[in-house]
Structures are given as C-alpha cells and as structure tokens.
C-alpha positions as CSV (number, residue, x, y, z in Angstrom):
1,X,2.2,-4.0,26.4
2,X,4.7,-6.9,24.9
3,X,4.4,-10.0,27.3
4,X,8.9,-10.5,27.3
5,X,9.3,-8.1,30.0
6,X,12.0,-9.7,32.4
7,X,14.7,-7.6,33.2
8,X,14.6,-7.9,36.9
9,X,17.4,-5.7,38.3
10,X,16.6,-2.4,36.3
11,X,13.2,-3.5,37.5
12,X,14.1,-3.5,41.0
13,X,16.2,-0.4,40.9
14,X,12.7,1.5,39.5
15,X,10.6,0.1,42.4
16,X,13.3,1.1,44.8
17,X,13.4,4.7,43.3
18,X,9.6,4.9,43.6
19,X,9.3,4.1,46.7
20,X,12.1,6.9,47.6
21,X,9.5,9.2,45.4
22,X,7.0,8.3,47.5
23,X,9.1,9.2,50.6
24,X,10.3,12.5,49.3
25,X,6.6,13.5,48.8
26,X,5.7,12.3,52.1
27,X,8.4,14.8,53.3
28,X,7.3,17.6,51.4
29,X,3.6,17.2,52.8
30,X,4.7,17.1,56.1
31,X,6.9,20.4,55.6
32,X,3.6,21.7,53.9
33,X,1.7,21.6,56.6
34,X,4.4,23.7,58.8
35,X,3.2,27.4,57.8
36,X,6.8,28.6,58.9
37,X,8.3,26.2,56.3
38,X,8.3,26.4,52.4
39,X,8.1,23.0,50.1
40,X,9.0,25.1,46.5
41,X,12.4,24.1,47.2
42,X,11.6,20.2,47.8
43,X,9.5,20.3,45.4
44,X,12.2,21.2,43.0
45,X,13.8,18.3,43.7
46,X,10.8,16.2,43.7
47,X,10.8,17.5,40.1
48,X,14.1,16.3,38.8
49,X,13.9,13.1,40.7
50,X,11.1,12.0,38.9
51,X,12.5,13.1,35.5
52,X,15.5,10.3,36.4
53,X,12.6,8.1,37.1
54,X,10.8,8.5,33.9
55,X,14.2,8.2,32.0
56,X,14.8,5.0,33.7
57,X,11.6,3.3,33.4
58,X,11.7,4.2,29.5
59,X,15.0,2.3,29.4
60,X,13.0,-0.6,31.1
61,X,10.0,-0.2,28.8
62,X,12.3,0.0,25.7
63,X,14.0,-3.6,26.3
64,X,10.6,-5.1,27.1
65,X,9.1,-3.5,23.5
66,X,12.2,-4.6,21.9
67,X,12.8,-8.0,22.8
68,X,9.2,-9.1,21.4
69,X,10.2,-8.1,18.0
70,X,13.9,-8.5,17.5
71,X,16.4,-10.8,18.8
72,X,19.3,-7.9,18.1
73,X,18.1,-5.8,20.9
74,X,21.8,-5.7,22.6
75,X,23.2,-4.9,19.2
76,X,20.8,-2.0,18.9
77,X,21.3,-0.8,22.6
78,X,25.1,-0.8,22.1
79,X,25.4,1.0,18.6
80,X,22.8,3.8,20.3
81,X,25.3,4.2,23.1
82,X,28.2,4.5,21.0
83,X,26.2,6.7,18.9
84,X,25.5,8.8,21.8
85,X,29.1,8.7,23.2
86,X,30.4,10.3,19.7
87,X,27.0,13.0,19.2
88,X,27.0,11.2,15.6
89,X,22.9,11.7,15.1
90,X,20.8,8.3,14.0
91,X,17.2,7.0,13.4
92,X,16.3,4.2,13.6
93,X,13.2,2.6,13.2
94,X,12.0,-1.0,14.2
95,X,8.5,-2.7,12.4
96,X,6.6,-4.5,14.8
97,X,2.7,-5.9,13.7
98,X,2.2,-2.8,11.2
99,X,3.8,-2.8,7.9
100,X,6.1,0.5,7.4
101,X,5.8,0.3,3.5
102,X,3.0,2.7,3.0
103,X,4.2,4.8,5.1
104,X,7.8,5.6,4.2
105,X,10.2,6.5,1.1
106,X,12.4,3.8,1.4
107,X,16.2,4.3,0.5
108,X,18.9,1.8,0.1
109,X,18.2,-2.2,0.4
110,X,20.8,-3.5,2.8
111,X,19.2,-7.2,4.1
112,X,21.7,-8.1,6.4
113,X,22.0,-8.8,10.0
114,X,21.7,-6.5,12.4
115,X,24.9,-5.5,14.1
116,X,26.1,-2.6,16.2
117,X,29.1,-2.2,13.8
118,X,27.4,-1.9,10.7
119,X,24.8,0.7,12.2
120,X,27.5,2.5,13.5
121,X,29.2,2.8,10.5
122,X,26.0,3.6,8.7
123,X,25.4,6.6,11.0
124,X,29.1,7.5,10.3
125,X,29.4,11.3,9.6
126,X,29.8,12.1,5.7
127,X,28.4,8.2,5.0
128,X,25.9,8.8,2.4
129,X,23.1,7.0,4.3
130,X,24.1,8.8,7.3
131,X,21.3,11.3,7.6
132,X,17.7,9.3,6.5
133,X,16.4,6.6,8.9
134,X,17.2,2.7,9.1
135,X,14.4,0.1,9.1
136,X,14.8,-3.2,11.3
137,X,12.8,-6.0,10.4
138,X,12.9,-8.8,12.4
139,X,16.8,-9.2,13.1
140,X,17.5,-7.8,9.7
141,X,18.7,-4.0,8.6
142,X,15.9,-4.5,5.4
143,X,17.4,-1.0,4.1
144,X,19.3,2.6,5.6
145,X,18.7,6.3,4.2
146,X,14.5,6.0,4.2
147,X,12.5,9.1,4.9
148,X,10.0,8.7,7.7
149,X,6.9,11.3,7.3
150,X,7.1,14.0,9.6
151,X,5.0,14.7,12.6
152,X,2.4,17.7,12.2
153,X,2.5,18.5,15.9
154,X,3.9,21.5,17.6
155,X,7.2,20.1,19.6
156,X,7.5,21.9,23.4
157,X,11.7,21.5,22.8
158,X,12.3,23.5,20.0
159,X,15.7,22.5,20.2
160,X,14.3,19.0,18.5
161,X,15.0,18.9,14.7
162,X,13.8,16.6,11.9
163,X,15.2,13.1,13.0
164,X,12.5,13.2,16.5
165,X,10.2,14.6,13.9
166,X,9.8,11.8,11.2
167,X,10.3,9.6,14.9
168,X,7.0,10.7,15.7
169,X,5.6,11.2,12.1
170,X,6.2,7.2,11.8
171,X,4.9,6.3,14.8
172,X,2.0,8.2,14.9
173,X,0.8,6.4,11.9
174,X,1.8,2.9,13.3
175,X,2.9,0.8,15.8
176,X,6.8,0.9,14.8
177,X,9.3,2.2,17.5
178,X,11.8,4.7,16.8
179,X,14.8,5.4,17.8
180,X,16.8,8.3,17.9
181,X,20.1,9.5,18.9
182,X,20.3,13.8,18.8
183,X,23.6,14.9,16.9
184,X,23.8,18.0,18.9
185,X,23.1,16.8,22.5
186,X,23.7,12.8,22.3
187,X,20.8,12.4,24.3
188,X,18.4,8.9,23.2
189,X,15.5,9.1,22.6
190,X,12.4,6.4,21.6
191,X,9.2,6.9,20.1
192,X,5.8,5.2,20.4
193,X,2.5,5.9,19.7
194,X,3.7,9.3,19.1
195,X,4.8,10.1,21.9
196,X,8.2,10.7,22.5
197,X,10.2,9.0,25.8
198,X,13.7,10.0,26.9
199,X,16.3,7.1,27.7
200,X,18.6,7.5,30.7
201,X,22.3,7.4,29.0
202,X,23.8,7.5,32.7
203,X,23.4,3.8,32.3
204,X,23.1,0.8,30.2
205,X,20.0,0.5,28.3
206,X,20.0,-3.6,28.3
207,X,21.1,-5.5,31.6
C-alpha cells in the first residue's frame, strides 16, 4: 500500500462504523443463541451495513492510492462526482510504476493539466472522445479516447458493460487504477489489481 495515507476524519468515521459492525454482530450472536429467536433478519442488516463499510473504506483507500501518484487527486474526485451527479459515463485511468503503453491503443494526445473542467467536458455526451478512456500521468491528461484491453473474466453484475471491462482488462495487466463512472446508474467505481471496488457517492470522495 502507498505510504500518503492521511485522511484522518474519513479514517475515523470507518473505525467508528467497525466498531458498530462489531456490536451488531455481537447482537446477532447473542439472539443466536436464544432458540426462540431468529438472526436471518439481523443478519440482513449486518449485510447491507457492511456493504456501506466496504464503499466507504474504498473511498479511503482511493485518496490514499491517489495522492502517491498525482497531485490533481481533488480535481479527479470532483469531475467523478459531477460525472456521477449527471449519469454522463467516464474512464479514466491513472499510471502509477507500470508503463500503460504496451498495453493500450492510445487515442488523442491532449498534454495538459489535469482539471475537473476539462475531464468533464471530455466525458460530455456527443464529444467525440467521450466514449474511450483517459490516461493521467503524473498531473497531466497525456491523451483522451484510448482503448483499454478488456478483461477475460466472467463479471457477477451483468448489468456492467464495457467501460468496468477494459477497467479491469488494464488493471489486470498492471498496476494503473481505474476509474469509472456507469452512464446508466452513476454509481463510481475504481479498479486495482483487477479487482473492482465500489466508491460510496453519499459522500465526498476527498476530505
């Protein structure tokens, strides 16, 4: 894991929500041990507790990847949200130790800064590089409209189309992170070692 990892109150807020994990299992096994009680109902909400728990510590986990490679971080935590706010679909991909260049098709050089403006207007509906991926190097938008491979693996949401596909084609084949905003459900998404982490859009990625 990237050594920059200080982002103390979203920190805080995930130890606090453990701990409440921890409580609400605590609960469930005392109930469990009452035959004329059933836990399937606790349980269920053990369940979607600890999905808001995942989402959250993959927001926490995003900023601490992030901030070891790129400076722009905030710029590409509020063009995501905005993103997601409008259901206008995005990919894009950030090079970390491994160079992307064998790996992808690349489109259109852009070499400038990296700003949540121009990457929303890049993911604009009916731009022309609106539907391939853009690379981040450094602070930089090095080009827009590339084409990621696509993963081989069986996804378990079908629902999941080709952007979270070449996500986790790319980063199965290196250490890039990817990330991606769905056009149908505005949900974010990041990807990492191939495997795929939901981000909690409730609240704000960077703090």
């Amino acid at each position: 894991m990237d050594n920059n990892c200080d982002f103390s109150p979203m920190k805080e807020r995930l130890e606090k929500d453990i701990q409440y994990l921890i409580g609400l299992l605590q609960s469930n096994l005392s109930v469990l041990e009452n035959e004329g009680h059933c836990v399937l109902g606790g349980l269920e909400n053990v369940k979607e507790y600890l999905i808001g728990i995942e989402a959250m510590a993959s927001s926490f986990y995003l900023n601490c990847y992030l901030s070891s490679f790129t400076d722009t971080y905030k710029d590409l935590s509020t063009s995501v949200q905005q993103l997601s706010s409008h259901r206008h679909g995005a990919l894009i991909v950030v090079e970390r130790s491994d160079s992307l260049d064998p790996f992808i098709h690349k489109g259109t050089t852009i070499d400038a800064m990296v700003t949540h403006q121009l990457l929303e207007t890049i993911f604009y509906p009916g731009n022309p590089l609106h539907d391939g991926a853009v690379l981040i190097r450094g602070n930089k938008v090095a080009s827009a409209g590339n084409v990621l491979p696509l993963t081989s693996k069986k996804l378990q949401d079908e629902s999941l189309g080709t952007r979270h596909r070449a996500a986790l084609g790319i980063s199965e084949k290196s250490d890039a992170l990817t990330l991606v905003v769905s056009e149908e459900t505005g949900k974010i998404s990041f990807t990492l070692n191939g495997t795929l982490h939901p981000i909690n859009t409730e609240l704000p990625i960077v703090f």
